[in-house]
C-alpha positions as CSV (number, residue, x, y, z in Angstrom):
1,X,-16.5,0.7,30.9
2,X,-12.9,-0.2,31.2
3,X,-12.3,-1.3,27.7
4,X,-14.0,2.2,26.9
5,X,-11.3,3.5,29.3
6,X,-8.5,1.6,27.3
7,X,-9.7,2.7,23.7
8,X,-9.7,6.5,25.1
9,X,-6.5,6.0,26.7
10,X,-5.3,4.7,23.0
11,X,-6.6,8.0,21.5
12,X,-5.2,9.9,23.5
13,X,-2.1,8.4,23.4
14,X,-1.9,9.0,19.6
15,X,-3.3,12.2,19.4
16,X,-0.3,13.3,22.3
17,X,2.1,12.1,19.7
18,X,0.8,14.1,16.9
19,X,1.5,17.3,18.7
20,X,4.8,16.2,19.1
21,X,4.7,15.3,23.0
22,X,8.1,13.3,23.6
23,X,6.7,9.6,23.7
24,X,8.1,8.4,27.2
25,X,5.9,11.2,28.5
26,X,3.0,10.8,26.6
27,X,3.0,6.9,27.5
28,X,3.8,8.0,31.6
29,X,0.9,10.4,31.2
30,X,-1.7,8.3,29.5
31,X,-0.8,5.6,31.9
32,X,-0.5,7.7,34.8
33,X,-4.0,9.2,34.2
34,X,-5.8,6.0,33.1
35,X,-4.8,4.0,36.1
36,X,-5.7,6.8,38.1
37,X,-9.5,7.0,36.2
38,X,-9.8,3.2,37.0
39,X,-8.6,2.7,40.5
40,X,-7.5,6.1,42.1
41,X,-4.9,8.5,42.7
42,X,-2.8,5.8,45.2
43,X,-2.6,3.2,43.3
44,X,-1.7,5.5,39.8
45,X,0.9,6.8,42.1
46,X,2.5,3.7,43.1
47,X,2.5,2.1,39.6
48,X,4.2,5.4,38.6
49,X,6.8,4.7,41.4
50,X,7.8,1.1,41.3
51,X,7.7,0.8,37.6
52,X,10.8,2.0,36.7
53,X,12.9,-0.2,39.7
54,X,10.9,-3.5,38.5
55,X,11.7,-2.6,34.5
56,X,15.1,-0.8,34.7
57,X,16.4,-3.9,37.1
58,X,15.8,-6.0,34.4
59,X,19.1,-7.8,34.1
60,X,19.1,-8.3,30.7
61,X,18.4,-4.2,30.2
62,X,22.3,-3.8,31.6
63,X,23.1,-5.1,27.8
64,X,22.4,-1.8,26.7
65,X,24.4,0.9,28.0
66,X,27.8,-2.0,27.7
67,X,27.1,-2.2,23.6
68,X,26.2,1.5,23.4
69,X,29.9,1.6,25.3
70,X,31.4,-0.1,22.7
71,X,30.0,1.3,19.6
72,X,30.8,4.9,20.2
73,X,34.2,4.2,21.8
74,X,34.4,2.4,18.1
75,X,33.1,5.4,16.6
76,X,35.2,8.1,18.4
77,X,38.3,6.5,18.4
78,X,38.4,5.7,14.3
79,X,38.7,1.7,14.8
80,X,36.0,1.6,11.7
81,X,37.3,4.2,10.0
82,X,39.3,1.0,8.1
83,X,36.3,-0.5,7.1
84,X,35.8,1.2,3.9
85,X,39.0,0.9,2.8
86,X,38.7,-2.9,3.2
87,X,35.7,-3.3,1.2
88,X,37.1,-0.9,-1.2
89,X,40.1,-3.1,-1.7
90,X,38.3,-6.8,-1.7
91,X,35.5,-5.4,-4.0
92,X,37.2,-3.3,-6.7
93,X,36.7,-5.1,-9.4
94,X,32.7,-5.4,-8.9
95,X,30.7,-3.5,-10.5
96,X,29.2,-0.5,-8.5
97,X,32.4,-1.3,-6.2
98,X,32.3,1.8,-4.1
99,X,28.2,2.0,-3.5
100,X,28.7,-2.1,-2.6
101,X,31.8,-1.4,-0.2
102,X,29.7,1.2,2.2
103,X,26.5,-1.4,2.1
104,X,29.2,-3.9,3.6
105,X,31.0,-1.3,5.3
106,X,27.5,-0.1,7.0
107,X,27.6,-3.9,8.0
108,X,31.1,-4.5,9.7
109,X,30.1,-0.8,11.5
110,X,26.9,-2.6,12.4
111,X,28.4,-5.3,14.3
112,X,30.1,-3.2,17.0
113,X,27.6,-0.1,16.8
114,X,24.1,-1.4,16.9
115,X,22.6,2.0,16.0
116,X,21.2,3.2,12.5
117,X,21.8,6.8,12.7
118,X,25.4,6.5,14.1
119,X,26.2,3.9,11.2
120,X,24.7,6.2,8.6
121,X,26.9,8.8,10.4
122,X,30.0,7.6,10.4
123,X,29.3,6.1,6.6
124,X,28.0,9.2,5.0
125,X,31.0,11.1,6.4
126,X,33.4,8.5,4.7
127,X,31.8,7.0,1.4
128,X,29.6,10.0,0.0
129,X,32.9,12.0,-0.8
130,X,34.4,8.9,-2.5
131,X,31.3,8.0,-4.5
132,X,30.4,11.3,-5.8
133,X,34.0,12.3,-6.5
134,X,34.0,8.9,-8.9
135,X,31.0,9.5,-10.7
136,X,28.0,8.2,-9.0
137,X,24.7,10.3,-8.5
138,X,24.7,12.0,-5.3
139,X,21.0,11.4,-4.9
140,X,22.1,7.5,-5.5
141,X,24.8,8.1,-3.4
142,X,23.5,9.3,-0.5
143,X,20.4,7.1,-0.7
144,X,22.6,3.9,-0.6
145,X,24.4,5.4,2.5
146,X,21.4,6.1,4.2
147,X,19.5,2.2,3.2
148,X,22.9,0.9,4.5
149,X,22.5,2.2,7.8
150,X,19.5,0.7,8.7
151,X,21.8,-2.8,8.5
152,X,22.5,-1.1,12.1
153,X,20.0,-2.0,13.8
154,X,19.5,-5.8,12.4
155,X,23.1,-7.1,12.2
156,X,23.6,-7.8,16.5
157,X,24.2,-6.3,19.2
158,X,21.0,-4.1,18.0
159,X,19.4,-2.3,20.7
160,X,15.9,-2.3,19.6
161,X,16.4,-6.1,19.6
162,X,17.0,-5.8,23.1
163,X,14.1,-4.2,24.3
164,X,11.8,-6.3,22.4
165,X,13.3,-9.4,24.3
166,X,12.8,-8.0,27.4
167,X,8.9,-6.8,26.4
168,X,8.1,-10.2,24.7
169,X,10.0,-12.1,27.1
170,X,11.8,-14.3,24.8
171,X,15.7,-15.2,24.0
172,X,17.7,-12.1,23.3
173,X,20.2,-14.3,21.8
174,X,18.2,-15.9,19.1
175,X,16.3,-12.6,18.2
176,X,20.0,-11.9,17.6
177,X,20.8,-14.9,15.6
178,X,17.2,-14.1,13.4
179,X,18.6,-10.7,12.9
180,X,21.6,-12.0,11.4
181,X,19.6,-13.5,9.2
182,X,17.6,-11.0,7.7
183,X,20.8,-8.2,8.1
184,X,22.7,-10.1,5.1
185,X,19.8,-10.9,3.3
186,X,19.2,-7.5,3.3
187,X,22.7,-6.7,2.6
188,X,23.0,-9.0,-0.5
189,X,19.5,-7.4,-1.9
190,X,20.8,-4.2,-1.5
191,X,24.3,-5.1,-3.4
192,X,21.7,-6.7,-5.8
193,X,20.0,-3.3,-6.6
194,X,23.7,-1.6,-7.4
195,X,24.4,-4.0,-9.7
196,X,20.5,-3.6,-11.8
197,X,21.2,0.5,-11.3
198,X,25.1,-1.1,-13.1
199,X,23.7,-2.7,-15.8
200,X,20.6,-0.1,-16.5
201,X,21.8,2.9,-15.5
202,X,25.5,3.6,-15.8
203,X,25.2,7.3,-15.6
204,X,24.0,6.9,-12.2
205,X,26.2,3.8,-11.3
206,X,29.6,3.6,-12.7
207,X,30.1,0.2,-13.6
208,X,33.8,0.4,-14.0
209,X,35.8,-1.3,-11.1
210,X,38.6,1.0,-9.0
211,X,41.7,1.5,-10.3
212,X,43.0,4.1,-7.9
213,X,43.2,1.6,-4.4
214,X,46.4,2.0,-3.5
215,X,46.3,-0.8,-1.0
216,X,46.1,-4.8,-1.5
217,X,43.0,-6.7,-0.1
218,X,45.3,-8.2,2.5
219,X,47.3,-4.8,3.7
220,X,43.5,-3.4,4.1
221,X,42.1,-6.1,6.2
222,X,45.6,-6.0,8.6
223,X,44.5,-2.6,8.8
224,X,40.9,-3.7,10.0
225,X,41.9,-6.8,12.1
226,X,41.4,-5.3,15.4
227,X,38.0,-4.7,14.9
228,X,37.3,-8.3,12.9
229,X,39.0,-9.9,16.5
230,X,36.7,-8.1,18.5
231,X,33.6,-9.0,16.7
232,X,35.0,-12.5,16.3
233,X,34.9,-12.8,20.0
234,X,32.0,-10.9,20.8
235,X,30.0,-13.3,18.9
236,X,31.6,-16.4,19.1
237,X,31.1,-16.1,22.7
238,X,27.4,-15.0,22.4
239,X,26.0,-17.4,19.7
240,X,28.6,-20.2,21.4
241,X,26.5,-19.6,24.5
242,X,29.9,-18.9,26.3
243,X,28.6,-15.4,27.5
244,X,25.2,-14.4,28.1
245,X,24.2,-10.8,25.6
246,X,25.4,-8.4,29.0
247,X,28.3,-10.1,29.0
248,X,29.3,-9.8,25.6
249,X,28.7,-6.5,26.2
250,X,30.7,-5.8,28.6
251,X,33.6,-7.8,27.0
252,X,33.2,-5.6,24.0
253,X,33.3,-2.7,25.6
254,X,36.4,-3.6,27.6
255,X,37.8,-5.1,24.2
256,X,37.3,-1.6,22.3
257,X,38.9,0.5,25.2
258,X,42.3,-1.6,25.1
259,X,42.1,-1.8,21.0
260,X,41.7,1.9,21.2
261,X,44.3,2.3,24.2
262,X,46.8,0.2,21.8
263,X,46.3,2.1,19.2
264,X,46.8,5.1,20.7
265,X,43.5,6.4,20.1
266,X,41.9,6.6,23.3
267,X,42.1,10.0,24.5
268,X,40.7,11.5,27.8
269,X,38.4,13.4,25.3
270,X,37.2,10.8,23.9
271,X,36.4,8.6,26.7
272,X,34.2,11.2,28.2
273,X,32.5,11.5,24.8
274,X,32.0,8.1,24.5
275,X,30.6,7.4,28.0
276,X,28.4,10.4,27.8
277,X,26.6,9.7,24.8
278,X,26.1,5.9,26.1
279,X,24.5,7.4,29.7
280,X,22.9,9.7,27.9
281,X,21.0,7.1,25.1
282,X,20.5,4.5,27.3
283,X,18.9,7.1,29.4
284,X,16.5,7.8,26.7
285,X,15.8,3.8,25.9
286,X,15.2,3.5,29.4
287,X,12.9,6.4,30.2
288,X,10.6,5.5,26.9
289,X,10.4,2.0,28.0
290,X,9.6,2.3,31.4
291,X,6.5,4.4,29.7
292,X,5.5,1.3,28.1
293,X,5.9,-1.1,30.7
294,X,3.7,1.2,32.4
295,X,1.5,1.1,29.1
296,X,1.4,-2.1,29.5
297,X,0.0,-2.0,32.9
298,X,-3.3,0.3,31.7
299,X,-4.2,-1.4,29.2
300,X,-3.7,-5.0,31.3
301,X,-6.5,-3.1,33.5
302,X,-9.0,-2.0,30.9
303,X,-8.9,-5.3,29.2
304,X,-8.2,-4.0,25.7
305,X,-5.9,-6.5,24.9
306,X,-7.5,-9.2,25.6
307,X,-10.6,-7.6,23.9
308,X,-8.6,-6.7,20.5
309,X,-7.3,-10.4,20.9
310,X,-10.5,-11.9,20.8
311,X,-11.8,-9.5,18.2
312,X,-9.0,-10.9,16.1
313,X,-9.4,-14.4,16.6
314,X,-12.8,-14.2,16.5
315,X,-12.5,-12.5,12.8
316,X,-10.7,-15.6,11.9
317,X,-8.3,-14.0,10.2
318,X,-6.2,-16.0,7.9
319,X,-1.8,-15.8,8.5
320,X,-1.7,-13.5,5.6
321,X,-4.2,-11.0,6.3
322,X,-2.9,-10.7,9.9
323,X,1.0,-10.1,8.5
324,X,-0.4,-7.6,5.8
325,X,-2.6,-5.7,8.7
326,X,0.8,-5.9,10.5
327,X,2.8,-4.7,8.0
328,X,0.6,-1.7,6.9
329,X,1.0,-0.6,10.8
330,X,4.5,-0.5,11.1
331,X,5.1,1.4,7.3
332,X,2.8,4.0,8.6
333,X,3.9,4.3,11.8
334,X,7.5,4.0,10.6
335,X,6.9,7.5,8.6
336,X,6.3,9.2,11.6
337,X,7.7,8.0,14.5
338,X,11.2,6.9,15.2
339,X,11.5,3.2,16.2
340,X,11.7,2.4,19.8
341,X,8.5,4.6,20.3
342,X,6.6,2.8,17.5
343,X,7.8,-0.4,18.5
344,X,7.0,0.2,22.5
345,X,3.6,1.6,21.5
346,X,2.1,-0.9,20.0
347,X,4.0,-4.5,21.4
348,X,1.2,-3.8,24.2
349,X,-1.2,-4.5,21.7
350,X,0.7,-7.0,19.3
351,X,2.2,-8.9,21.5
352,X,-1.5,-10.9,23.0
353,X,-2.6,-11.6,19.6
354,X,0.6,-13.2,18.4
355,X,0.8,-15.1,21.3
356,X,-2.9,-15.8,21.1
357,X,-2.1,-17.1,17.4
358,X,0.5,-19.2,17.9
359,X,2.6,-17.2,16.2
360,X,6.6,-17.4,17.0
361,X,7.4,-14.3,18.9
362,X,11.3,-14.5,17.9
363,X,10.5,-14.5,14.1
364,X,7.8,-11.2,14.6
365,X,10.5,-9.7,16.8
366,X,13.0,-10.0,13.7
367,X,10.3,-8.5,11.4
368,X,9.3,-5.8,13.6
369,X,12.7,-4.6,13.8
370,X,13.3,-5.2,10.2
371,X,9.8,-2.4,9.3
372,X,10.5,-0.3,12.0
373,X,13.7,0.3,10.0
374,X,11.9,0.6,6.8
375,X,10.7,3.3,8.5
376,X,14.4,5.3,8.8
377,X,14.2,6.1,5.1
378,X,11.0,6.9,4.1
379,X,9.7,10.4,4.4
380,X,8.5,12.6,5.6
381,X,10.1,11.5,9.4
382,X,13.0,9.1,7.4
383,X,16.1,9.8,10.4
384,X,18.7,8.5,8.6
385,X,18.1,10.5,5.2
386,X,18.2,13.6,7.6
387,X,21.3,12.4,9.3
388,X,22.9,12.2,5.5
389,X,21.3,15.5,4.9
390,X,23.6,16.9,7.5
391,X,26.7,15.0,6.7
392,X,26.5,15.4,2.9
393,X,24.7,19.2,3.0
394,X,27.0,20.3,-0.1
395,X,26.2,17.3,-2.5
396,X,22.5,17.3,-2.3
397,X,19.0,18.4,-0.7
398,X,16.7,15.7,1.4
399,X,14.3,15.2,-1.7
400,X,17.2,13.9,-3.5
401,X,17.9,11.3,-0.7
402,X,14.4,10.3,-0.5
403,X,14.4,10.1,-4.2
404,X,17.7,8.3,-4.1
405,X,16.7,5.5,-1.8
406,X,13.8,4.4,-3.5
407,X,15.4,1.4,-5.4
408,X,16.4,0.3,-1.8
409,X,13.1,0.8,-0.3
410,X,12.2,-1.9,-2.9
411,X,14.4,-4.3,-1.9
412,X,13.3,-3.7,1.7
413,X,9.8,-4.7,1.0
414,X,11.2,-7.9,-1.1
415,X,12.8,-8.9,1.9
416,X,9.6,-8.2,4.4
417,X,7.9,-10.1,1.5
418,X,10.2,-13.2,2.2
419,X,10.3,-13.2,5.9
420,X,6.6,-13.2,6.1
421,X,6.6,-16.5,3.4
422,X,9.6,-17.9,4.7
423,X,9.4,-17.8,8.7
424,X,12.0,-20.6,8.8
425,X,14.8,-18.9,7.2
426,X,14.6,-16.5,10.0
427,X,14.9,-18.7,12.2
428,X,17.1,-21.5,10.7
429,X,19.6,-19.9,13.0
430,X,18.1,-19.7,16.4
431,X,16.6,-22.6,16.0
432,X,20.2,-24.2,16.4
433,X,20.2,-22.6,20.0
């Protein structure tokens, strides 16, 4: 009967999303109600009040709001405004120079931002002009904008990495360093498709390099070297094991306020900004994941993962079949569901069976993230491709994003493809922890 319970409580769930019920509430209500089924209105009631003390006191949770801090003080305040310019200047004579600048340009934003859509953001605003002003396809050139930004979220300090270390209970920190990882091999695949598009299509790729940067390689990253220091510290600290991933945090944000303050950037405007948009998404993460942890709970009662566990072991499933079924779940979900609610919905699940298998929870955490992203550009639900809709309205329409990240959809699926073959060049990294 409680199993029953759980696979109704599933249903429901899903069928809640597909009328468009905001998923922290669908979770809280599913939970809410099936705990309440199962054991009564008291104790659905007290789950429903001490969850979100025993989650949201999660010390390693307080990461969250402190890198949220620092990325949009980052954002607000122009400190990565220079990082286009830099690429620009280093790459110029590459082939495909300016569509290669904002993949590495999405990364150095990555590194003190931790968010897709505000790294496709602050991109789209910048490179799309520049590339469609010297020749390259809008469609390509928005597409490459919006692929780049999902570097966001796998380059550190990525949020969704965050919460999955909390729900799976493993080392933030080397999630981090796996992320690493996978974020350049991504980039490099991605600078590999612009130079193909180069060679086979020039009328959508300029091959020729920039003649028109009017500053040196070394004047540009001056320009930048704030920004380098602070990431430089930031990290070297975290993967030094000098400061634990709150601290860093914090020592980025502080580090972004005086670079700012220096600057003469930091405005009272902009600190509100800033700080507001921080309470306010970390309020969102929060909410949505105390619905999970609460999730979590229900199904614990019913017994349905423990049940899909067994099921799975008991299919004998070999490593491949189990990463395709995997894979599969997250490219669907990923079309229709942005990724802290596809990722919190099903770790429930997931999480049992991997554990049950053996299978090392730091490397899945890495892929996960790494699908979930997929997800940001595909349609019809691809949020970065709408976010480059909005920035780059009078250069093209959202099929022509969709259409134009295609060749980067494929390089995303080449690197899921090595991940799942090569587990220990994930974690080469945090295995050094």
């Amino acid at each position: 009967m409680s199993v029953i319970t759980g696979v109704y409580g599933v249903i429901l769930l899903f069928v809640l999303l597909a009328i468009r019920v905001p998923v922290a509430l669908a979770l809280i209500f599913v939970s809410f109600s099936g705990v309440a089924f199962l054991l009564g209105l008291t104790p659905a009631i007290g789950i429903l009040a001490n969850t979100p003390v025993s989650f949201v006191s999660n010390w390693t949770l307080s990461a969250v709001p402190v890198f949220l801090l620092m990325g949009f003080v980052s954002y607000h305040s122009g400190l990565t405004g220079g990082l286009f310019d830099a690429a620009k200047a280093v790459l110029r004579r590459v082939p495909g120079a300016l569509a290669i600048s904002s993949v590495f340009a999405c990364s150095g934003f990555a590194a003190v931002c931790g968010s897709s859509l505000a790294t496709a953001a602050a991109m789209g605003r910048i490179a799309v002009p520049e590339m469609v002003k010297a020749g390259y396809a809008p469609s390509f050139a928005t597409g490459a904008v919006a692929a780049g930004g999902t570097i966001g979220a796998l380059i550190p300090p990525s949020i969704l990495m965050i919460v999955y270390g909390v729900f799976a209970e493993t080392s933030v920190i080397k999630v981090f360093m796996g992320g690493v990882t996978i974020g350049i091999l991504t980039a490099l695949l991605y600078c590999v498709v612009v130079l193909l598009l180069c060679w086979l299509r020039p009328d959508i790729v300029p091959p020729r390099p920039l003649d028109d940067v009017q500053i040196t390689a070394l004047q540009a990253i001056a320009n930048v070297w704030p920004v380098l220091l602070l990431m430089g510290v930031v990290f070297g600290g975290l993967f030094s094991g000098t400061f634990t991933a709150t601290e860093a945090g914090a020592v980025g944000a502080v580090g972004a306020l005086v670079i700012a303050a220096v600057k003469r950037r930091l405005t009272y405007a902009i600190l509100k900004t800033s700080l507001l948009e921080a309470l306010m998404s970390s309020a969102s993460l929060l909410i949505i994941g105390v619905g999970a942890s609460m999730f979590t709970r229900f199904l614990g009662l019913t017994g349905l993962s423990g049940t899909i566990s067994s099921f799975v072991s008991g299919a004998e499933l070999t490593y491949y079949q189990l990463m395709l079924l995997v894979v599969v779940l997250y490219l669907v979900l990923g079309m229709f569901m942005e990724p802290f609610g596809a990722m919190l919905v099903t770790l429930p699940v997931l999480l049992p069976i991997f554990r049950a298998q053996g299978i090392d929870l730091v490397w899945f955490g890495v892929l996960a993230v790494k699908l979930l992203e997929i997800g940001m550009i595909t349609p019809p639900v691809g949020l970065n491709v709408f976010v480059i809709r909005n920035v780059a309205s009078e250069y093209v329409t959202t099929a022509q994003i969709f259409r134009g990240v295609i060749p980067f959809l494929a390089a995303d699926l080449v690197v899921v493809l090595i991940a799942v073959l090569a587990p220990a060049l994930i974690l080469f990294l945090p295995a050094l922890i």
